[in-house]
C-alpha positions as CSV (number, residue, x, y, z in Angstrom):
1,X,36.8,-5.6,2.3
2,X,35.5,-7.9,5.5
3,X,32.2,-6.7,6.5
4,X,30.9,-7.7,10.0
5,X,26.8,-8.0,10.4
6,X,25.6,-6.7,13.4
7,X,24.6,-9.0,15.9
8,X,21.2,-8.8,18.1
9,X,21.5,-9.0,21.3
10,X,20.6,-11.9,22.9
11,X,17.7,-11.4,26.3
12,X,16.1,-14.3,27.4
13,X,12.2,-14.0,27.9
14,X,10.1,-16.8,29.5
15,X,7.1,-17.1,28.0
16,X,4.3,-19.3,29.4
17,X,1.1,-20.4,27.1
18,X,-1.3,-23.1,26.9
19,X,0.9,-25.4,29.9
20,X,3.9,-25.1,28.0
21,X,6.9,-22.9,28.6
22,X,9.3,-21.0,25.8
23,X,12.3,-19.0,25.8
24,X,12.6,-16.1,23.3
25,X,16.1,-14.6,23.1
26,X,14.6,-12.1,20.7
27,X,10.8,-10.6,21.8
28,X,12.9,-7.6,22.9
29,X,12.5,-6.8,19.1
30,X,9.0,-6.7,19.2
31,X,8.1,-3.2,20.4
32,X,5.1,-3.8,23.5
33,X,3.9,-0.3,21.9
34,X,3.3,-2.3,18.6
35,X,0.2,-1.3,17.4
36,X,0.9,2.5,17.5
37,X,4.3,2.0,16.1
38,X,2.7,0.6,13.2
39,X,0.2,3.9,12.9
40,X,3.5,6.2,13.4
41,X,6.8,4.5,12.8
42,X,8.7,7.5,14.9
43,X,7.7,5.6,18.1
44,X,9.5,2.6,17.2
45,X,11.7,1.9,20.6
46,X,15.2,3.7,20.4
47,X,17.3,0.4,21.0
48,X,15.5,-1.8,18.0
49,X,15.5,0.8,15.3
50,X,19.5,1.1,16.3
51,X,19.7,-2.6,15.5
52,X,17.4,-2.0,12.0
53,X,19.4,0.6,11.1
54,X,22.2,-1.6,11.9
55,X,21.0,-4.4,9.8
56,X,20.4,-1.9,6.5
57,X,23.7,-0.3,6.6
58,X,25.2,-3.7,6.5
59,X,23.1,-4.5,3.5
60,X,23.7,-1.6,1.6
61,X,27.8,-2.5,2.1
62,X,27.3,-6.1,1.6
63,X,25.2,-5.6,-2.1
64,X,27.3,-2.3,-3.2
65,X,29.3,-4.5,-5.4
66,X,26.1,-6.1,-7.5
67,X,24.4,-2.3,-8.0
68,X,25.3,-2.7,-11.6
69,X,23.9,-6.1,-11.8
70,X,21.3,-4.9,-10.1
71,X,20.4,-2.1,-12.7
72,X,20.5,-4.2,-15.6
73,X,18.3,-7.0,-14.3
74,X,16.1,-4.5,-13.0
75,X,16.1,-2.7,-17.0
76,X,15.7,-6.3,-18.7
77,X,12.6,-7.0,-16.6
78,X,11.4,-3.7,-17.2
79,X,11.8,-4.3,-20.6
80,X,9.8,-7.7,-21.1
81,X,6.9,-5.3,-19.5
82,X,4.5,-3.6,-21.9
83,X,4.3,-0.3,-20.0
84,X,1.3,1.6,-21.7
85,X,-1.1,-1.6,-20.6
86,X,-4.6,-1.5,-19.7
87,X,-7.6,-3.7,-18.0
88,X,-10.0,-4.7,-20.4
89,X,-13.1,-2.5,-19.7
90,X,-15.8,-3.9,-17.4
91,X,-19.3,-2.8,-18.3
92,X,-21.8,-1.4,-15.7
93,X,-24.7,1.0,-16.6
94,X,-23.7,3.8,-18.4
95,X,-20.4,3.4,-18.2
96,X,-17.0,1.0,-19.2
97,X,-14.5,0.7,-15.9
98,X,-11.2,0.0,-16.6
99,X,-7.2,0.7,-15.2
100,X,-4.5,2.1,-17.7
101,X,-1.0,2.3,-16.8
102,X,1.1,5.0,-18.7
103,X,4.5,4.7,-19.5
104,X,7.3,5.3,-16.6
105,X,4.4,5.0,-14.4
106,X,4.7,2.5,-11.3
107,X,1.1,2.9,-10.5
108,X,-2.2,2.7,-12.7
109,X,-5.3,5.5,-13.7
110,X,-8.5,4.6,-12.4
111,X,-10.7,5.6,-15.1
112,X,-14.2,5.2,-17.2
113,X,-15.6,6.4,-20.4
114,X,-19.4,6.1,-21.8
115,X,-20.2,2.4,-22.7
116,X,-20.7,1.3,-25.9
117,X,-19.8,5.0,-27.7
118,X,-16.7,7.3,-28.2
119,X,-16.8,9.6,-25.4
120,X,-13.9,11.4,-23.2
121,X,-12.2,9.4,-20.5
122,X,-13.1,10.4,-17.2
123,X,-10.3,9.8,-14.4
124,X,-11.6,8.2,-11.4
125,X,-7.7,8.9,-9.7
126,X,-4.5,8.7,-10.7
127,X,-3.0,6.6,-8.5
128,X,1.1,7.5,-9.8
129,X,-0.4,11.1,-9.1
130,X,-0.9,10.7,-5.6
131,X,2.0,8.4,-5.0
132,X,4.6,11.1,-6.7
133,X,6.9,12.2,-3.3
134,X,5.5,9.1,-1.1
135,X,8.5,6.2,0.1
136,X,5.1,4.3,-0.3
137,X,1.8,4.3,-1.3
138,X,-0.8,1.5,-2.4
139,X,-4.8,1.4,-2.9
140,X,-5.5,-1.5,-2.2
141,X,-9.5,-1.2,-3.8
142,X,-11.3,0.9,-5.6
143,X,-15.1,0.7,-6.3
144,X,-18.0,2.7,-7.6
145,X,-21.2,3.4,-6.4
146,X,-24.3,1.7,-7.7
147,X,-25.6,5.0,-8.8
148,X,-21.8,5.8,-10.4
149,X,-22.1,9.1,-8.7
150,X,-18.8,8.3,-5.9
151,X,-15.8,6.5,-6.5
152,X,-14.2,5.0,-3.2
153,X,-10.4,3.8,-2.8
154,X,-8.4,2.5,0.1
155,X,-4.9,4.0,0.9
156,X,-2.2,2.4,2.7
157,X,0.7,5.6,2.7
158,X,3.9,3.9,5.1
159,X,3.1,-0.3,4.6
160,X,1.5,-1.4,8.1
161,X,-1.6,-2.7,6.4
162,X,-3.7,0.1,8.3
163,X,-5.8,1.7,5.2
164,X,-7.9,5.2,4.6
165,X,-10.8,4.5,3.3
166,X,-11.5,7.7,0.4
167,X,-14.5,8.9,-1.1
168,X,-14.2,11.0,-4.4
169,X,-17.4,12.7,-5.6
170,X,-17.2,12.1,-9.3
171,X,-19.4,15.1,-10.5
172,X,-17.5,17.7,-8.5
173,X,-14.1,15.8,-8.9
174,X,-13.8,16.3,-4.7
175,X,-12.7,14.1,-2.3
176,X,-15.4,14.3,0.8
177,X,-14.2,15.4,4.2
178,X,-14.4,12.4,6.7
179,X,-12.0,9.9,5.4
180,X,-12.8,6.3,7.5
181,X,-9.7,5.8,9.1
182,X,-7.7,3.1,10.7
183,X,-9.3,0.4,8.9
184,X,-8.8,-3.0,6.8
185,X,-9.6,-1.3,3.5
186,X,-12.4,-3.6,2.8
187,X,-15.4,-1.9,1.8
188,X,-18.6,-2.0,0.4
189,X,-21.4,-0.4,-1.5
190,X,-25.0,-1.0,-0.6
191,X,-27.7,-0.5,-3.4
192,X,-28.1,2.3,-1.8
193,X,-24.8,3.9,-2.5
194,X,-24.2,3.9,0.9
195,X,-20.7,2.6,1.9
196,X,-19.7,0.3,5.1
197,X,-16.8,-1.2,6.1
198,X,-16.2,-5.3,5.6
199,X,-14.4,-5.2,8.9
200,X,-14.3,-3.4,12.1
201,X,-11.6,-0.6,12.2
202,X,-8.2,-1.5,13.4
């Protein structure tokens, strides 16, 4: 069967910078209301999420044939992975820090356990937890406090590189109200225990 890929529309811009002059047949596909569209993807401009849409239904027809090939490759690399893997353990105070990943699991545990003797494994978050239901979800840190009293991750939930900025209290197991929002996801503990952001927020 022939497929035909959509074609974009072609809409000349002139764009002067620095003394020099450009055409861009294409800046009609950059939405102006960027920035918010990349907080809430709902408000991407009708007429370029047609042309998206567009461009992933062609995919979808134009791979369809290689979705068995495209199982077992993805099974064979799966299978040179050792699923049930784990960090090795990095010692501070009291306590070992390490990441686990459990098998069938696409995301790792966050976890400790007492340095230096057998004790239970405390779970800091489980990342495939929080994930389970989610199109996407990454944390792109995750850090303890000096005092190892509050464990603080950063969650990107749809892609745009926008993080939250968490804070888990690790005696109550809670995750304090007042997320930091809008942010870079870099972070850091003072000595303190208190937390700032790397960066301003986005």
């Amino acid at each position: 069967m022939s497929l035909t890929p959509p074609i974009a529309r072609r809409d000349p811009k002139r764009i002067e910078q620095l003394g020099r002059v450009r055409v861009d047949d294409y800046a009609w596909m950059k939405d102006d209301n960027w920035q918010e569209v990349m907080r809430d993807p709902s408000l991407l401009r009708a007429d370029i999420r047609e042309h998206l849409d567009a461009e992933n239904a062609y995919r979808e027809q134009a791979m369809a044939p290689t979705a068995a090939l495209q199982e077992r490759l993805y099974q064979e690399m799966r299978g040179r992975v050792k699923e049930d893997d784990s960090t090795v353990p990095a010692a501070d105070g009291p306590w070992e820090y390490y990441r686990r990943f459990e098998t069938g699991a696409q995301h790792p545990i966050h976890a400790r356990r007492p340095r230096g003797a057998e004790g239970p494994e405390q779970i800091l978050i489980n990342v495939d937890e929080q994930a389970r239901g989610k199109t996407f979800y990454k944390v792109l840190a995750g850090e303890h406090s000096p005092d190892h009293a509050y464990y603080a991750y950063a969650v990107d939930e749809q892609g745009s590189e926008i993080y939250t900025v968490f804070v888990k209290d690790l005696a109550s197991g809670e995750t304090l109200a007042s997320p930091i929002t809008n942010c870079t996801g870099d972070f850091s503990w003072s000595p303190d225990s208190a937390l700032y952001l790397l960066d301003l927020p986005r």
